[in-house]
MARPA-265917 format. One line per 8 residues: number of its first residue (from 0); their letters; for each residue x, y, z of C-alpha. Coordinates in Angstrom, 1 decimal. Each point is the difference from the previous one (the first is absolute). Example, Ala and Ser with C-alpha at 12.3 -4.5 7.8 and 13.67 -1.06 7.14 Angstrom:
<rs>
0 = as = 12.3,-4.5,7.8; 1.4,3.4,-0.7
</rs>
This chain:
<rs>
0 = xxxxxxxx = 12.3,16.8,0.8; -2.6,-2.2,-1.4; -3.7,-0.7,0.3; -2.1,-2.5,2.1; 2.9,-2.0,1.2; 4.0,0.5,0.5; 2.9,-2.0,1.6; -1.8,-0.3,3.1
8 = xxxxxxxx = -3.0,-1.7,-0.7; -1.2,-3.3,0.7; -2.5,-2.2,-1.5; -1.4,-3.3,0.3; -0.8,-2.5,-3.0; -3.6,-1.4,0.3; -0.5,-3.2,-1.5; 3.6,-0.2,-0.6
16 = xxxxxxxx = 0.2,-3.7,-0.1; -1.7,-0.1,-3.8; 2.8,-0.9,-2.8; -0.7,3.9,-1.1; 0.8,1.1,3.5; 3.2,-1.8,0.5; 1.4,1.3,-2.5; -1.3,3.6,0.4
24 = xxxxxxxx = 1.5,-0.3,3.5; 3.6,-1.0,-1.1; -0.2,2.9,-2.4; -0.8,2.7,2.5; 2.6,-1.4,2.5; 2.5,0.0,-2.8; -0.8,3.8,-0.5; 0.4,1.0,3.2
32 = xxxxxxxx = -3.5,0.1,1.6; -0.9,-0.7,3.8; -2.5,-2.8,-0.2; -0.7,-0.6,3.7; -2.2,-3.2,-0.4; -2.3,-2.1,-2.3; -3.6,-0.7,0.5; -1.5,-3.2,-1.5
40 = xxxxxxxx = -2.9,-1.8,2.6; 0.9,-3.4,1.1; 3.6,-0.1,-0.9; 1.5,1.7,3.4; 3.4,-0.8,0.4; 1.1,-0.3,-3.6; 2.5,2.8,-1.3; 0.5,1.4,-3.8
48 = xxxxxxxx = 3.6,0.6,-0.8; 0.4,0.8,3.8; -3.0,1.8,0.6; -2.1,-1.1,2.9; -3.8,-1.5,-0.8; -3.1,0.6,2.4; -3.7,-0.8,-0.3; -1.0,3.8,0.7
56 = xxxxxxxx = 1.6,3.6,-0.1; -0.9,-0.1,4.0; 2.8,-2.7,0.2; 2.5,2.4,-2.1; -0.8,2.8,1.7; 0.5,-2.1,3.2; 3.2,-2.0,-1.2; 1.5,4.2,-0.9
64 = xxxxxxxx = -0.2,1.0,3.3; -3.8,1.6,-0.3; 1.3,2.1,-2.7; -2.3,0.0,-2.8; 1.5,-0.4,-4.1; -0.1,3.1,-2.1; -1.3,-2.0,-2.9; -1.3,-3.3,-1.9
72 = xxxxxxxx = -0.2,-1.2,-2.6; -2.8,-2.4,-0.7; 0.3,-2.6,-2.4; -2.7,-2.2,1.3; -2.6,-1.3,-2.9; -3.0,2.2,-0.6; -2.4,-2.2,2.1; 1.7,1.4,3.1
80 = xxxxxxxx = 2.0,2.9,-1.1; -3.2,2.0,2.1; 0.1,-1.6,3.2; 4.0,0.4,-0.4; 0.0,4.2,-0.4; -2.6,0.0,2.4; 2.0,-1.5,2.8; 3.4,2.1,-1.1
88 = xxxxxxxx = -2.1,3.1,0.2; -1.6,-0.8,3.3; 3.6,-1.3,1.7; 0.8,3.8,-0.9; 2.5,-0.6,-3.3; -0.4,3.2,-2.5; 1.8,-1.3,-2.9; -1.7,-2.4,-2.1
96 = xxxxxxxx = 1.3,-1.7,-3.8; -2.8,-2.1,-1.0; 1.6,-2.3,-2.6; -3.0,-2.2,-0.9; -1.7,0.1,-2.8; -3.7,-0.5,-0.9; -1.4,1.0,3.5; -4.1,0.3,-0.1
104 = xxxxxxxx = -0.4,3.7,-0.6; -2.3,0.3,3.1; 2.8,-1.5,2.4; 2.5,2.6,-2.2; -2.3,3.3,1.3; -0.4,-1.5,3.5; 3.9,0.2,0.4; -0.4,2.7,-1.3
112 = xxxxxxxx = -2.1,1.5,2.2; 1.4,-1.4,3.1; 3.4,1.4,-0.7; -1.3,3.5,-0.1; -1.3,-0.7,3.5; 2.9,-0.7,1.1; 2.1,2.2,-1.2; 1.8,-2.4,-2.5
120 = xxxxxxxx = 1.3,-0.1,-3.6; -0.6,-3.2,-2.1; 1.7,-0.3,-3.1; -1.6,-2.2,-2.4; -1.1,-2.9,-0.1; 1.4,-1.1,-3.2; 3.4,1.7,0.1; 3.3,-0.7,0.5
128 = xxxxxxxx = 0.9,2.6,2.8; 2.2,2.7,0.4; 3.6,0.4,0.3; 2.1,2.7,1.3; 3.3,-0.6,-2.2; 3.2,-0.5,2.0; -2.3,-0.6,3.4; -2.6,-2.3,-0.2
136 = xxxxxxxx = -2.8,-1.8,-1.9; -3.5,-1.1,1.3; -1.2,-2.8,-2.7; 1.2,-1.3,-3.5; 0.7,2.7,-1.5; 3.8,-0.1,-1.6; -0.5,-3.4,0.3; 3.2,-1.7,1.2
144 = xxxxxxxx = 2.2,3.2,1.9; 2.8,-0.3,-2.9; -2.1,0.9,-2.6; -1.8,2.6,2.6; 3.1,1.6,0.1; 0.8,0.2,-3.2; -3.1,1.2,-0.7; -0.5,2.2,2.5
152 = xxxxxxxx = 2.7,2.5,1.5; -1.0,2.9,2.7; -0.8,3.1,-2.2; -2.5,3.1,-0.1; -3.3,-1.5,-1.9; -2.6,-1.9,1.7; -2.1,-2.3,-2.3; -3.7,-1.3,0.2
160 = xxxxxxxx = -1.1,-2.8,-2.0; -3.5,-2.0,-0.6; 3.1,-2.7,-1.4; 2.3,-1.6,1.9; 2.3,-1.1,-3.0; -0.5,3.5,-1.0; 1.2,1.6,3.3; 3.8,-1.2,-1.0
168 = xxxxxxxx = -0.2,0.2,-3.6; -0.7,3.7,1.3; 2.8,0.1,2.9; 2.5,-1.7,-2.7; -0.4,2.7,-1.9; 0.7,2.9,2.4; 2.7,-2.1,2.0; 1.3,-0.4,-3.9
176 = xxxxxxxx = 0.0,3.9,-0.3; 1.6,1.0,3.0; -3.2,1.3,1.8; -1.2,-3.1,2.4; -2.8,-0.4,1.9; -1.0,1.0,3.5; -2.6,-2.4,0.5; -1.6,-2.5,-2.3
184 = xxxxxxxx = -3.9,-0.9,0.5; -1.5,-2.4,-1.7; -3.6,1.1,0.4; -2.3,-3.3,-1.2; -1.9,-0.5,-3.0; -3.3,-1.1,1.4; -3.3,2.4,-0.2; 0.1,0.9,3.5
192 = xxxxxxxx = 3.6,0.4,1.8; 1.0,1.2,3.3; 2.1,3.0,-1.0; -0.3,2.2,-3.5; 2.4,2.3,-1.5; -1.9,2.9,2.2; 0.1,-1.9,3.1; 4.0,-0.6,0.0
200 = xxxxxxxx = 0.6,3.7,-1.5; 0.3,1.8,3.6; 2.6,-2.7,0.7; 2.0,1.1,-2.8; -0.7,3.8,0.6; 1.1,-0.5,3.6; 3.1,-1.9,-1.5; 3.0,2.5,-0.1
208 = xxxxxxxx = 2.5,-2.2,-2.0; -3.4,-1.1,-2.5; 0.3,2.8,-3.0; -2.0,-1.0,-2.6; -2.6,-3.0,-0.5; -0.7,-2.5,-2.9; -2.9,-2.0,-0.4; -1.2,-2.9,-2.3
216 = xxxxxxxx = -3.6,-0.2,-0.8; -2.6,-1.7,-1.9; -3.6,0.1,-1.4; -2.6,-0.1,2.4; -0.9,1.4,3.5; -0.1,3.4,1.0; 3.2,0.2,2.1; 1.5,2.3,-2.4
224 = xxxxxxxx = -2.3,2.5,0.0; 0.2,-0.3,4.4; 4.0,1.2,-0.7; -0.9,2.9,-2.6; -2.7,1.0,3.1; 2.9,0.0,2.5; 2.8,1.5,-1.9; -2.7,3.0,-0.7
232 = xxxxxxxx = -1.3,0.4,3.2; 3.2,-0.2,1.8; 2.5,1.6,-2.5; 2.7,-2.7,0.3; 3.3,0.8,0.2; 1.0,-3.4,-1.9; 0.0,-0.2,-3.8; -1.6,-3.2,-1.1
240 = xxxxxxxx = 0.3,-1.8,-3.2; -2.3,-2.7,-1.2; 0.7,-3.1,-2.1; -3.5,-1.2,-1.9; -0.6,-3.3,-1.4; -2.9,-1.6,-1.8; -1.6,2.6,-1.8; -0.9,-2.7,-2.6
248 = xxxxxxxx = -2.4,-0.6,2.3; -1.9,3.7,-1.0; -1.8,-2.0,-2.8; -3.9,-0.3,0.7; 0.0,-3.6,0.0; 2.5,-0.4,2.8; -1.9,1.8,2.1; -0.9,-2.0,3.1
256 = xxxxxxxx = 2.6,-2.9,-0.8; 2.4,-0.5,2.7; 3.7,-0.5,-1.2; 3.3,-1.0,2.3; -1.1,1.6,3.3; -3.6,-0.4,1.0; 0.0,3.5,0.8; 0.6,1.0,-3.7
264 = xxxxxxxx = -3.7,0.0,-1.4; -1.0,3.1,-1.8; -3.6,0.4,0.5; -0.6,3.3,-1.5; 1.7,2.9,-1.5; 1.3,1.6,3.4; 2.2,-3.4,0.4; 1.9,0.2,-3.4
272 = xxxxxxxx = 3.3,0.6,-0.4; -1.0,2.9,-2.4; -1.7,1.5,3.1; 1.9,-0.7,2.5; 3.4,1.1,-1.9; -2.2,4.0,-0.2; -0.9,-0.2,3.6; 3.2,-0.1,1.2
280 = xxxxxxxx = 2.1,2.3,-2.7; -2.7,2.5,1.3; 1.5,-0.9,3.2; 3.2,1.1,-1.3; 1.0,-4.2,-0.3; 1.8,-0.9,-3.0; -0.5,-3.1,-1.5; 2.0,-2.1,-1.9
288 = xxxxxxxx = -0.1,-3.1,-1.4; 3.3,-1.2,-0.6; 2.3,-1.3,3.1; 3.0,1.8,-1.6; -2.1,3.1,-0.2; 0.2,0.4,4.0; 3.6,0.7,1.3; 0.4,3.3,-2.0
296 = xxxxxxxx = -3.6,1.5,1.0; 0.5,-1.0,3.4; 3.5,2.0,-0.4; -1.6,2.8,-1.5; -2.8,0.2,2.5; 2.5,0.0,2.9; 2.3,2.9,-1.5; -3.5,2.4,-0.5
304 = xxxx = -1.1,-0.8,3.4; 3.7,0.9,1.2; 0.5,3.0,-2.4; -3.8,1.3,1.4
</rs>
C-alpha cells in the first residue's frame, strides 16, 4: 500500500520542455512512473524521452482517450506556475507536485484555495515530490532512479520533510537499517504549502503497511504545533518521531531572519525550536537531533505500539 499515488497512476509533466523538466521526466520514467503526456504551450508535437507534448491538458486528456491523468507535476516558472494548477485543477487532475520555487505568496494561497474546491491535494511548491519506493515517483526526489533505489527500499516508515535533500538523507537511513519507507513526501519549504504534516497524517493512518512516521523540521511556522493538535485530538495509532534542526536560530537576534527555506523565519518565541521541540514531546513526539539517533526510536516505538 502506499499514499497519494501507486503503480497505477498517471501524471502529466507541465512545462516539461525546461532543461529541469527533461531531466526530471527521464528520471521518473527510469523509476517506473506512468507519465501519460507533457504540457509546454506552443511546442505541440515535440516528445521528451518519448513522451508526447501538447499545448493544453485538454489535448492530453483528448490524445488518452478522454481519460484524465492522475497527477502533474508542474515545473513551469513562477510567473505562470498559477495559471498552470489552475487549469490541472479545473481539467479535473487531484494530484498536484509543484516543483517551482519562489511563487508570489498570493498566487501560492490561491492554489491553495482552489484545490480545496476541488477536492485536490497540492504538494508544494518548492518540493521535490513523493515517491512510493519500489512503485513510482512523482518529481525529483531520489534524483536519478539508481540512487532512488538505493536510497529508498519499500519498508514500514513514512517520512515528511520541509527538505528535499533531507527526505533521503532520512529514507538512507531507515533503508540502511532495515526498516524502509512506505511513502516518502517531501513537503516544501516555503511559508505557505499545499499540504502540512497534519494534512497528509489521515493518509498515513489510513495506510495499513505505513507503521510509524518520521519527520524533519525546522524553525519557523506553526505546522508543528497543527500535528501535536491532530495527534491529540485524534489519538493516532502511528508513533512519530521528529528530527529538529536550527535551534541556533533560538538566539534573539535571529529572530525574524530567514535562513535556507523561506519558510524558516522565527518571528517569536512560539516558532523556536526550543518551543516547538515542548509542543510536540507534550504530544508524545520525540525529538532528536541526530540522523543516527532515528532508526532505534523508530524500532522502539513500533515494538510498544505492538506489545500495547
Amino acid at each position: 500500500m502506499s499514499i497519494l499515488i501507486d503503480e497505477n497512476t498517471t501524471f502529466i509533466i507541465q512545462g516539461i520542455t525546461g532543461r529541469e523538466a527533461v531531466n526530471l521526466t527521464r528520471e521518473c520514467l527510469d523509476y517506473g512512473s506512468k507519465i501519460v503526456g507533457g504540457v509546454t504551450p506552443g511546442r505541440k508535437g515535440r516528445e521528451v524521452h518519448g513522451v508526447p507534448v501538447f499545448d493544453t491538458i485538454e489535448q492530453v486528456i483528448e490524445h488518452n482517450g478522454g481519460a484524465i491523468p492522475d497527477g502533474s507535476v508542474v515545473t513551469v516558472p513562477p510567473a505562470g506556475t498559477r495559471d498552470a494548477v489552475f487549469e490541472a485543477l479545473a481539467a479535473g487532475i487531484k494530484t498536484i507536485v509543484i516543483v517551482t520555487e519562489r511563487i508570489p505568496r498570493r498566487d501560492v494561497a490561491a492554489m491553495v484555495e482552489y484545490a480545496d474546491q476541488q477536492g485536490a491535494r497540492i504538494i508544494g511548491p518548492n518540493c521535490l515530490g513523493l515517491i512510493v519506493p519500489g512503485v513510482a515517483k512523482m518529481g525529483g526526489i531520489g534524483g536519478p532512479a539508481k540512487n532512488a533505489e538505493q536510497a529508498y527500499q519499500p519498508g514500514s516508515v513514512g517520512v515528511m520533510s520541509r527538505s528535499g535533500g533531507m527526505t533521503t538523507e532520512i529514507s538512507s537511513t531507515l533503508t540502511a537499517a532495515g526498516l524502509g519507507v512506505s511513502t516518502a513526501v517531501s513537503i516544501g519549504g516555503d511559508a505557505i504549502i499545499g499540504s502540512t504534516y497534519a494534512e497528509l497524517m489521515p493518509y498515513f493512518e489510513a495506510d495499513p503497511q505505513t507503521e510509524a512516521i518520521v519527520i524533519y523540521t525546522e524553525p519557523g511556522g506553526r505546522m508543528e504545533a497543527q500535528l501535536s493538535a491532530w495527534v491529540k485530538e485524534n489519538n493516532s495509532r502511528l508513533p512519530i518521531i521528529a528530527f529538529m534542526a536550527g535551534k541556533f536560530m533560538d538566539d534573539e537576534e535571529m529572530q525574524g531572519m530567514s535562513f535556507g527555506h523561506a519558510g524558516t523565519i522565527v518571528e517569536g518565541k512560539e516558532d523556536s525550536a526550543t518551543e516547538k521541540i515542548a509542543r510536540l514531546q507534550e504530544a508524545g513526539i520525540p525529538v532528536v537531533e541526530r540522523i543516527d539517533e532515528i532508526p532505534d526510536l523508530v524500532k522502539a516505538k513500533i515494538a510498544e505500539r505492538s506489545a500495547a
